[in-house]
Residue frames as qw, qx, qy, qz and C-alpha x, y, z in Angstrom:
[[0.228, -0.468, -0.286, 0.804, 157.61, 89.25, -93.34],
 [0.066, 0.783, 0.596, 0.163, 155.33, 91.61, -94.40],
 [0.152, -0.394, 0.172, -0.890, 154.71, 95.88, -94.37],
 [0.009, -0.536, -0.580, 0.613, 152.96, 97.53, -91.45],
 [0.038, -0.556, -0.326, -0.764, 150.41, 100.18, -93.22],
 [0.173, -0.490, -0.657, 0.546, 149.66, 102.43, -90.55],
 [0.129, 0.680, 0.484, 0.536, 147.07, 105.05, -91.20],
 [0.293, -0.431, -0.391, 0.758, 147.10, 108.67, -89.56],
 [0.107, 0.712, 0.656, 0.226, 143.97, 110.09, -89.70],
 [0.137, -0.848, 0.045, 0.510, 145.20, 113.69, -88.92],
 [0.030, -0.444, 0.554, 0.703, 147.14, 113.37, -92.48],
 [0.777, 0.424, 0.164, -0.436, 144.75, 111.42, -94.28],
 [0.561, 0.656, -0.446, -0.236, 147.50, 109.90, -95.74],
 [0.958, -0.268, 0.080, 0.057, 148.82, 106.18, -95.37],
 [0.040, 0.803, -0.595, -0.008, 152.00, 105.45, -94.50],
 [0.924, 0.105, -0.362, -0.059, 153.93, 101.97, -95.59],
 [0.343, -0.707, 0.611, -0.094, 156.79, 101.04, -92.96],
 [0.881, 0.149, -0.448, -0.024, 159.14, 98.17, -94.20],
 [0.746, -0.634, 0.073, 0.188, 161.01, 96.39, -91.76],
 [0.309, 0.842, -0.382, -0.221, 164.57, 96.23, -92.10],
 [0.826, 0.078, -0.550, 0.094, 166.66, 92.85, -93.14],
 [0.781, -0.531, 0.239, -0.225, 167.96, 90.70, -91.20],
 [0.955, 0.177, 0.165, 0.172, 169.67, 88.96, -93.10],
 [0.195, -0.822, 0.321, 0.428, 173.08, 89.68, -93.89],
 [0.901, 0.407, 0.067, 0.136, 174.77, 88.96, -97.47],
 [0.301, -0.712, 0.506, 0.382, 178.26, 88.25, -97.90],
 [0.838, 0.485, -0.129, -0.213, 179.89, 87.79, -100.65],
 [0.953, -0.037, 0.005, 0.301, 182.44, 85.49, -101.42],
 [0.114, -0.843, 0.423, 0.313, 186.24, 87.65, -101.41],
 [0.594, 0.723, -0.351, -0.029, 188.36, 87.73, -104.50],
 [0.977, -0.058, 0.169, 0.115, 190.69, 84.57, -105.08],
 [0.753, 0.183, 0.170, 0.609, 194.46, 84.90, -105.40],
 [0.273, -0.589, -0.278, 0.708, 196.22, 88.57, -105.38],
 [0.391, 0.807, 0.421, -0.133, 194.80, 91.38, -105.98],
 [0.119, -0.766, 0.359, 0.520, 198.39, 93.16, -106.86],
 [0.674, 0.179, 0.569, 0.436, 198.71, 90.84, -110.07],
 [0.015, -0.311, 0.415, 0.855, 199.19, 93.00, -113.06],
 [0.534, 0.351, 0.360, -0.680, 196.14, 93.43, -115.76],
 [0.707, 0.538, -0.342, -0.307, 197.81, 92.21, -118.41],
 [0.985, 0.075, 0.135, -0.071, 198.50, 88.85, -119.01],
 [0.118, 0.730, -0.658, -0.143, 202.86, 89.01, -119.65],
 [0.540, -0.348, 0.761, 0.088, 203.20, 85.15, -119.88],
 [0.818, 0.494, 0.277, -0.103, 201.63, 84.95, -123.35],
 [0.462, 0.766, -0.436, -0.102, 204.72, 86.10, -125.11],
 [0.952, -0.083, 0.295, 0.027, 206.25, 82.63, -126.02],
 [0.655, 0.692, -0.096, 0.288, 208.59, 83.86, -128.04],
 [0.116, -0.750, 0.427, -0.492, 210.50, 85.72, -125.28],
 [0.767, -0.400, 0.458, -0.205, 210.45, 82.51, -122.96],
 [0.815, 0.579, -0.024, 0.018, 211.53, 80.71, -126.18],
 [0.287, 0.819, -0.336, 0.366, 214.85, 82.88, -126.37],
 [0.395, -0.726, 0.430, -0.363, 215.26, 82.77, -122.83],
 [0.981, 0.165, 0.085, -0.052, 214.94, 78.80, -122.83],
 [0.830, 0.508, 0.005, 0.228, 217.28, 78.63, -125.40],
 [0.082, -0.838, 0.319, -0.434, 219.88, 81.12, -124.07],
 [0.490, -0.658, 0.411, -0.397, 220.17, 79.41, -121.15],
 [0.945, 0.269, 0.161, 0.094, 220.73, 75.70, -122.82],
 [0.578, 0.631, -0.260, 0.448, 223.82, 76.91, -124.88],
 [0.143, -0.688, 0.614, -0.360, 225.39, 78.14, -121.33],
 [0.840, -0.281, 0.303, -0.351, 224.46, 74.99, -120.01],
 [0.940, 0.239, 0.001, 0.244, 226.19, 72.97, -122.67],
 [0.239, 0.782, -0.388, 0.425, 229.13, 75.26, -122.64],
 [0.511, -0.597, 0.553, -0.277, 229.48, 74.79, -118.83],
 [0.943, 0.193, 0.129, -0.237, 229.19, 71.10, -119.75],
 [0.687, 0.660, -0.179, 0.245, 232.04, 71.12, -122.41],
 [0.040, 0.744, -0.522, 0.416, 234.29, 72.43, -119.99],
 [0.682, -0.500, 0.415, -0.336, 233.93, 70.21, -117.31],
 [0.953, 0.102, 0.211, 0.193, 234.33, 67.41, -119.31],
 [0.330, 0.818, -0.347, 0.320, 237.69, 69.07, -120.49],
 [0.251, -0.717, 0.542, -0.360, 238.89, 69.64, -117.30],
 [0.784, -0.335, 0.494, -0.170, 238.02, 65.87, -116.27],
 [0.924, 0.318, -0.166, 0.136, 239.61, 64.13, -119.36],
 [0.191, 0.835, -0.343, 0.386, 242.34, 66.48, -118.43],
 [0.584, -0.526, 0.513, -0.346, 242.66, 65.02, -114.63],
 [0.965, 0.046, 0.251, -0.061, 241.94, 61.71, -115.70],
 [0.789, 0.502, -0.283, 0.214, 244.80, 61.81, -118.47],
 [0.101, -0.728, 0.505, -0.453, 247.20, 63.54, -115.41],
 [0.684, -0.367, 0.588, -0.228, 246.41, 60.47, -112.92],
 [0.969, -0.004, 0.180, 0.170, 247.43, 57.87, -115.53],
 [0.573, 0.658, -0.321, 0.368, 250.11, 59.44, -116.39],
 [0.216, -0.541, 0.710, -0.396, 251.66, 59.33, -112.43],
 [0.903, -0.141, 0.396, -0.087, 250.29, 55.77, -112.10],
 [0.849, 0.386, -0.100, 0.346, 252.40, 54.70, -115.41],
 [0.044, 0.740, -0.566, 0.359, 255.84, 57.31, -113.38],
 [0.564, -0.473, 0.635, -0.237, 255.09, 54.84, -109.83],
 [0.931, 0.008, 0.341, -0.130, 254.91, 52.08, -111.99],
 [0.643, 0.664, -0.276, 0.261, 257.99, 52.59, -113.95],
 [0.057, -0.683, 0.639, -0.349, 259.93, 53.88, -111.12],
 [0.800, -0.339, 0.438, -0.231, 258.62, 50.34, -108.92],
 [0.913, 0.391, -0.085, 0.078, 260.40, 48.14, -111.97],
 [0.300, 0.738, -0.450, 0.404, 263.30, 50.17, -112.05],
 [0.422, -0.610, 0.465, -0.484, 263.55, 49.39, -108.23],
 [0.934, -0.053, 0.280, -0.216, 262.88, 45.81, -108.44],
 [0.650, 0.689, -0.188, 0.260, 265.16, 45.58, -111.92],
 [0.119, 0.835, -0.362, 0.396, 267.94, 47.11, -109.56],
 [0.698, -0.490, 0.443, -0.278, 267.55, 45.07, -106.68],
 [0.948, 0.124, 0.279, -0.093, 267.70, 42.20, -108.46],
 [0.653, -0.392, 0.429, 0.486, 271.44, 42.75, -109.16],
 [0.581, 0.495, 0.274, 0.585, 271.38, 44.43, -113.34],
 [0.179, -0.445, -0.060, 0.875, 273.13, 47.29, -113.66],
 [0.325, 0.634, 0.491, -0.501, 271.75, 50.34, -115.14],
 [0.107, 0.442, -0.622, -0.637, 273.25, 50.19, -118.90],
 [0.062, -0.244, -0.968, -0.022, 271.61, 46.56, -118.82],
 [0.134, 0.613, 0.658, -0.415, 268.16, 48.10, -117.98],
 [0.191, 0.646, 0.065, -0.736, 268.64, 50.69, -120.15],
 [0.203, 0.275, -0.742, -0.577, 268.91, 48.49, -123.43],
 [0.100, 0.436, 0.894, -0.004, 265.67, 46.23, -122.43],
 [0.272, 0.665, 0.402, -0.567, 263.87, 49.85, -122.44],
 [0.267, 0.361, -0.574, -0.684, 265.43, 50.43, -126.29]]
């Protein structure tokens, strides 16, 4: 595409007319958001560090406890299995015609 030069001879003076585009340029739109802050806040490793760390130590804590609590249970249920299994002797012991002076000197 080319100028027109058109020439008007009452002004003596030439005159260049461009067309105008056609074309349209777009550009490409801006990746990812534009609210993001300008500065960069995830370099400080030191602070994630802390934070990290911080959050470990509760973790083990919580940890510690639990296992507490579950030796705890765990010691509670053998201690009623060794009661039903005392009392089922006794019962059996009884049935089985000794009295309970006689049971009580096999337990010395």
């Amino acid at each position: 595409m080319g100028s027109i030069r058109m020439i008007f001879p009452s002004l003596k003076d030439t005159v260049i007319l461009k067309p105008k585009r056609e074309e349209v340029i777009t550009t490409p739109g801006t990746k990812g958001s534009k609210n993001r802050p300008k500065t960069n806040i995830t370099k400080d490793y030191a602070s994630q560090i802390a934070e990290k760390k911080t959050a470990l130590k509760k973790a083990e804590k919580e940890v510690a406890t639990l296992e507490a609590k579950k030796a705890k249970a765990d010691a509670k249920t053998a201690e009623e299995a060794k009661k039903t299994e005392a009392e089922a002797v006794l019962k059996k012991l009884l049935a089985s015609g000794m009295s309970a002076d006689e049971i009580l000197e096999k337990l010395k």
